[in-house]
C-alpha positions as CSV (number, residue, x, y, z in Angstrom):
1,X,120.7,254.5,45.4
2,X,121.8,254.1,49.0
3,X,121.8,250.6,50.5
4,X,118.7,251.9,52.6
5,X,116.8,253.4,50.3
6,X,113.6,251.2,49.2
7,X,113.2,251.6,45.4
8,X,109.8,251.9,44.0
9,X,107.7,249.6,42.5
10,X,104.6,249.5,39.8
11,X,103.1,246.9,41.5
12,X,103.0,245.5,45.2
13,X,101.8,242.4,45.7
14,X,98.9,242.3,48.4
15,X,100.5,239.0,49.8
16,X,103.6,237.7,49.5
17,X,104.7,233.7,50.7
18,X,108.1,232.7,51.3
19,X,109.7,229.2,52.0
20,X,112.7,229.7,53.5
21,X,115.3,227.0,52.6
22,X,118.7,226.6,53.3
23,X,119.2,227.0,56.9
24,X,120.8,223.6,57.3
25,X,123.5,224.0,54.2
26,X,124.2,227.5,55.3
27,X,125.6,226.1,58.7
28,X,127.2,223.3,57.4
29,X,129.1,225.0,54.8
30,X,130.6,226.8,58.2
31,X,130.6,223.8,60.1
32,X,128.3,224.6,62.6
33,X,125.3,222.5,64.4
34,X,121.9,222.9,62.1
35,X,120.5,225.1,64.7
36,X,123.6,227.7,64.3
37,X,121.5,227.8,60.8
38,X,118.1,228.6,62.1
39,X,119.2,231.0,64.5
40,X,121.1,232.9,61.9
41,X,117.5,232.6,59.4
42,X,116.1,234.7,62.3
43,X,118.0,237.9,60.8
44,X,116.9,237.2,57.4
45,X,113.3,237.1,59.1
46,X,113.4,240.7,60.4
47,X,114.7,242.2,57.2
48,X,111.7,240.8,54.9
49,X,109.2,241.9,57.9
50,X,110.8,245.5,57.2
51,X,110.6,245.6,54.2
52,X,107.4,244.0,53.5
53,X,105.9,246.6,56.4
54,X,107.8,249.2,54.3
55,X,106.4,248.5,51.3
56,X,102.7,248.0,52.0
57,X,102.4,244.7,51.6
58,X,99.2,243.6,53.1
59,X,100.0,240.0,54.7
60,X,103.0,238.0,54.3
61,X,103.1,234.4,54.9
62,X,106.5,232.5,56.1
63,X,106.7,228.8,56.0
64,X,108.6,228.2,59.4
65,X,107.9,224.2,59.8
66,X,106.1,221.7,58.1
67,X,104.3,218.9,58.7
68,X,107.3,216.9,57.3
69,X,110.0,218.5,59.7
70,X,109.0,215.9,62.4
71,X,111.0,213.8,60.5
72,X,114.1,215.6,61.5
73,X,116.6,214.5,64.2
74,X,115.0,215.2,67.7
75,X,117.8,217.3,68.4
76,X,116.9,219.7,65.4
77,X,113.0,219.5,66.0
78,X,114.1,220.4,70.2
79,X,116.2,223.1,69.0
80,X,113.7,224.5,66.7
81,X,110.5,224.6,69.0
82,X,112.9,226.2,71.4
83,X,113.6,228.7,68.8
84,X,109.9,229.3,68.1
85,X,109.2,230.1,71.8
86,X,112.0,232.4,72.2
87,X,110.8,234.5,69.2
88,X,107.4,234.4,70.5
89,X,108.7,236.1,73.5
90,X,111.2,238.3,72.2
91,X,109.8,239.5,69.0
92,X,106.1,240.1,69.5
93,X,106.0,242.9,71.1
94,X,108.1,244.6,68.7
95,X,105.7,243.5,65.8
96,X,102.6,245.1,68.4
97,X,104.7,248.0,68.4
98,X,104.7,248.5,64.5
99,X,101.7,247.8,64.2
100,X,102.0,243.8,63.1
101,X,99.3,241.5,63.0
102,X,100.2,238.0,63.8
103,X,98.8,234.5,62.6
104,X,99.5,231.2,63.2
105,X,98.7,228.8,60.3
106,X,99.2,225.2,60.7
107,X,98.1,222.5,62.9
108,X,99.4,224.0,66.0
109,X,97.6,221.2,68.7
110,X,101.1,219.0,68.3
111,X,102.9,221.8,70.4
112,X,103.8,221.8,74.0
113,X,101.5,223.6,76.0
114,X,104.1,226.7,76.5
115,X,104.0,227.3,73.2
116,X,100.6,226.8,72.3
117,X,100.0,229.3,75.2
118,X,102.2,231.9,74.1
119,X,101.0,231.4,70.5
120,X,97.5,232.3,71.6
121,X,98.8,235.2,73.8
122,X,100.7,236.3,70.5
123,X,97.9,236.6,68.5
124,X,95.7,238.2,71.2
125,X,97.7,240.9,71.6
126,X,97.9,241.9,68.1
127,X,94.8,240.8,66.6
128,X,93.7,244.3,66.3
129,X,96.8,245.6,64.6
130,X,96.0,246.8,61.3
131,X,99.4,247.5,59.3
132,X,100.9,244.1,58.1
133,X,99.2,240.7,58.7
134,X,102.5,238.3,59.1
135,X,101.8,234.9,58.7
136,X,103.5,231.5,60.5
137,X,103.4,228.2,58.9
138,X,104.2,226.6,61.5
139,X,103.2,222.7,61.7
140,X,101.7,223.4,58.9
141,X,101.6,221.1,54.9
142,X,98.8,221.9,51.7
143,X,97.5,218.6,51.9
144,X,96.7,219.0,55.6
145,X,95.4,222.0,55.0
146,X,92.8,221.2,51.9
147,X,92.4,217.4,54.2
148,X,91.2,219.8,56.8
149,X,88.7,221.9,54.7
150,X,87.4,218.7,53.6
151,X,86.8,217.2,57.0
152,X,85.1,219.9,58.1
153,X,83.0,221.0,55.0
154,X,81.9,216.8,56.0
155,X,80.9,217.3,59.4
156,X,79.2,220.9,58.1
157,X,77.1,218.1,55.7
158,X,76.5,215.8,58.7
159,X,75.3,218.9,61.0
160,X,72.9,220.4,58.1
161,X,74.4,223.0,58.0
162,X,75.8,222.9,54.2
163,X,74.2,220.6,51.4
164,X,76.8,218.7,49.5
165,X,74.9,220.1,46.6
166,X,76.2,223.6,47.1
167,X,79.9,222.2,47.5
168,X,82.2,224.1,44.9
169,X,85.3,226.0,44.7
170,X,84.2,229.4,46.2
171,X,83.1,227.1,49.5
172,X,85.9,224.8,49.3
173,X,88.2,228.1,49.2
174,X,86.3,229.5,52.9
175,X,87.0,226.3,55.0
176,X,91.0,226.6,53.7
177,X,93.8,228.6,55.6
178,X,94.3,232.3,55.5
179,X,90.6,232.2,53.5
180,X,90.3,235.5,55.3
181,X,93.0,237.3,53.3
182,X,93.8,237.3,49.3
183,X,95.9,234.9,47.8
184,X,99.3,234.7,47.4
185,X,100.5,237.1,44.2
186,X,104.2,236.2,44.7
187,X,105.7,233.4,45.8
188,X,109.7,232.9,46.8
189,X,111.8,230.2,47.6
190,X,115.3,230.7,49.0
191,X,118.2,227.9,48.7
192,X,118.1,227.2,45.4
193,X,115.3,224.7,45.2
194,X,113.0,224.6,42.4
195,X,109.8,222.6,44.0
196,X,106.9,224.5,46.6
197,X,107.3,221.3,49.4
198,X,104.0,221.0,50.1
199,X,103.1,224.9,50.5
200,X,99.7,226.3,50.2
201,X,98.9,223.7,47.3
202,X,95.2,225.2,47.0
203,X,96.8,228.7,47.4
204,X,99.0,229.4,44.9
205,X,97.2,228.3,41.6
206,X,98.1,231.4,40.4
207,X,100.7,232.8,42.1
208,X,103.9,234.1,40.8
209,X,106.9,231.5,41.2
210,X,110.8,233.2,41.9
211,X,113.5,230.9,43.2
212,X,115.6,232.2,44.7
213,X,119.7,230.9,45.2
214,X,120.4,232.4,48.2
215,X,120.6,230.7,51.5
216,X,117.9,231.7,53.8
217,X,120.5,233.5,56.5
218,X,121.9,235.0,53.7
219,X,118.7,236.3,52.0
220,X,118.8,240.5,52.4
221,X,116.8,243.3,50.8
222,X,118.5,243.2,47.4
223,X,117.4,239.8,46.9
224,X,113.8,240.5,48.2
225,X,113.7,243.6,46.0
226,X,114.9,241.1,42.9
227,X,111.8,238.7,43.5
228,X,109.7,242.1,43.2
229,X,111.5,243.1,39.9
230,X,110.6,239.6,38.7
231,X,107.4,240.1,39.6
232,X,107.0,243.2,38.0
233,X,108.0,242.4,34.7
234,X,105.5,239.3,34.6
235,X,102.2,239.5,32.5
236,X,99.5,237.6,35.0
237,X,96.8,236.5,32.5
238,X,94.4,234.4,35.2
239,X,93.6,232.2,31.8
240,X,93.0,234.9,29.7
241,X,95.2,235.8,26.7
242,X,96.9,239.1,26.2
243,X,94.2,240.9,24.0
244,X,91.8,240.3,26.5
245,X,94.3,242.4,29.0
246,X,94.8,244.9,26.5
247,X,90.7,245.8,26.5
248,X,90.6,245.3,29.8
249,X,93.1,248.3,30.3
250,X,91.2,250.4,27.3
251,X,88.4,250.0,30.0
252,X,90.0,250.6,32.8
């Protein structure tokens, strides 16, 4: 098999999420500022998009900045929202080109104006696109995210609109990020790191976990294509046992 050549798989996951870790030790291990780090993640970026869009992967869901990163250095938090406006510029019309969908998911009021405006133009342009649906986290943490559906189901309450009665998982689910689009079946996590950092917490109850050691700049196809194998060779149950699967399949 050529380099280029996309190998075939039993099974494609509708959605696919990705934190991508290890910007900061790539650059140091080459002594270079952080932001030499991010920069270089913006490669690794545009080979998942390809494939993913090759592939038919219906949405996939990239976990750019969290809520946490405010912690950072100012420097590295500049650098990085200057980042994020530059790819907002550059890159989106390429994605409107191939036919890319783009979402914003996170609490995206604690950004400059300039980039809130060209967020919003961003997703205007291709909110009718209907190949991939690619995902930012950007500003964005679970907890905030399941906080958020829990303020508004209250107000929702307050307004009469909802009974707290009628208050369950299904309706919990609608008021969450991304409820629009399935949930995560694979899950990937570059640099080594064997935690989720606050990702999707009510998302991924039963998504498929591969850790990855790669550094996120040096994350390519052949390590995207091992997280599918992985994948692939996993039994997902959803609670039930393996004779259950087995009829299910009879019936199928």
């Amino acid at each position: 098999m050529s380099q280029t050549e996309t190998p075939k798989f039993e099974r494609i996951p509708r959605h696919v999420a990705i934190v991508m870790d290890g910007n900061n030790r790539w650059a140091k291990r080459r002594h270079l500022p952080g932001v030499a780090g991010h920069k270089a993640g913006v490669k690794a970026v545009r080979k998942v998009i390809e494939q993913a869009a090759r592939l038919d992967v219906g949405v996939l869901t990239l976990f750019a900045f969290s809520s946490e990163n405010w912690k950072r250095p100012e420097k590295e938090v500049s650098a990085l929202m200057q980042l994020f406006l530059h790819a907002l510029q550059k890159e989106v019309k390429k994605l409107h080109k191939h036919n890319i969908r783009l979402v914003i998911m996170g609490d995206v009021t604690a950004f400059s104006e300039p980039l809130q405006e060209h967020i919003q133009i961003a997703q205007d342009l291709t909110c009718d696109n209907t190949g991939l649906t690619l995902v930012i986290a950007a500003n964005y943490g679970g907890r905030w995210d399941m906080g958020d559906a829990a303020r508004k189901i209250a107000l929702d309450v307050e307004a009469g609109k909802l009974k707290a009665c009628d208050v369950n998982e299904e309706v919990f689910s609608r008021y969450t990020c991304l409820s629009e689009f399935p949930e995560p079946d694979l899950c990937i996590r570059t640099g080594g790191e064997l935690r989720i950092s606050n990702f999707m917490l009510w998302q991924l109850a039963y998504t498929e976990l591969v850790f990855s050691d790669a550094l996120w700049p040096d994350f390519n196809e052949t390590n995207f294509w091992s997280a599918l194998e992985q994948y692939n060779s996993r039994t997902r149950r959803f609670g039930r046992t393996d004779e259950q699967l087995q009829e299910d399949a009879k019936g199928a």
